[in-house]
Steps between C-alpha positions, in 0.01 A plus 500: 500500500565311824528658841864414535570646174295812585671615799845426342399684164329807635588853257395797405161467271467137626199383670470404795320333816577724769479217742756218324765751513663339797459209726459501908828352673488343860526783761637757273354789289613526113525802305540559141514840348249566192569888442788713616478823403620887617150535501376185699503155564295202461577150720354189558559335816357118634497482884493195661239455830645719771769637315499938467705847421587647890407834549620752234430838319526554151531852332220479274107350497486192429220209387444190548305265377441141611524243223385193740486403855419753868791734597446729785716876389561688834492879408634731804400205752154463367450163333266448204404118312593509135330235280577332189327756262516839744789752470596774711715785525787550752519881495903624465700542811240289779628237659427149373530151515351197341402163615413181308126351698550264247750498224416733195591671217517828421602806230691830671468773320707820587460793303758756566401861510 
């Protein structure tokens, strides 16, 4: 199975590379949503160099984990370097923000509770 035929194919019980599941576009960041539940939600997104999320809050914890590339996730004004590999958790209701060092990849995960 090619990689263009992956991302356009992905389903439940299908496998998967995490990290074909969407391409980087110039200055933008893409999104696709893997799992929406009432219970939680799973997303990939692809930033491009420089591109972020402003400044936000979100209800719940959530955890994310860097498929490739540096991001640098701001939690209440405190920043902290993410690496391809690392994850962290953004604990519910803090202000954050996220920044692309250099583009990456990530998963979201929001579990809500």
């Amino acid at each position: 199975m090619g990689q263009d035929r992956e991302q356009k194919d992905f389903a439940e019980a299908q496998v998967a590379k995490l990290v074909n599941l969407g391409d980087y576009q110039a200055d933008s960041v893409v999104s696709r949503t893997l799992i929406d539940k009432k219970t939680g939600t799973v997303t990939f997104f692809a930033f491009d160099e420089g591109q972020g999320l402003s400044e936000h809050t979100a209800p719940y914890d959530a955890l994310v984990y860097l498929l490739e590339g540096d991001a640098d996730v701001i939690i209440s004004g405190k920043p902290v370097r993410v690496k391809k590999g690392e994850m962290i958790v953004i604990p519910a209701k803090r202000p954050h923000a996220v920044r692309a060092v250099k583009r990456f990849k990530m998963i979201l995960t929001m579990i809500r509770s």
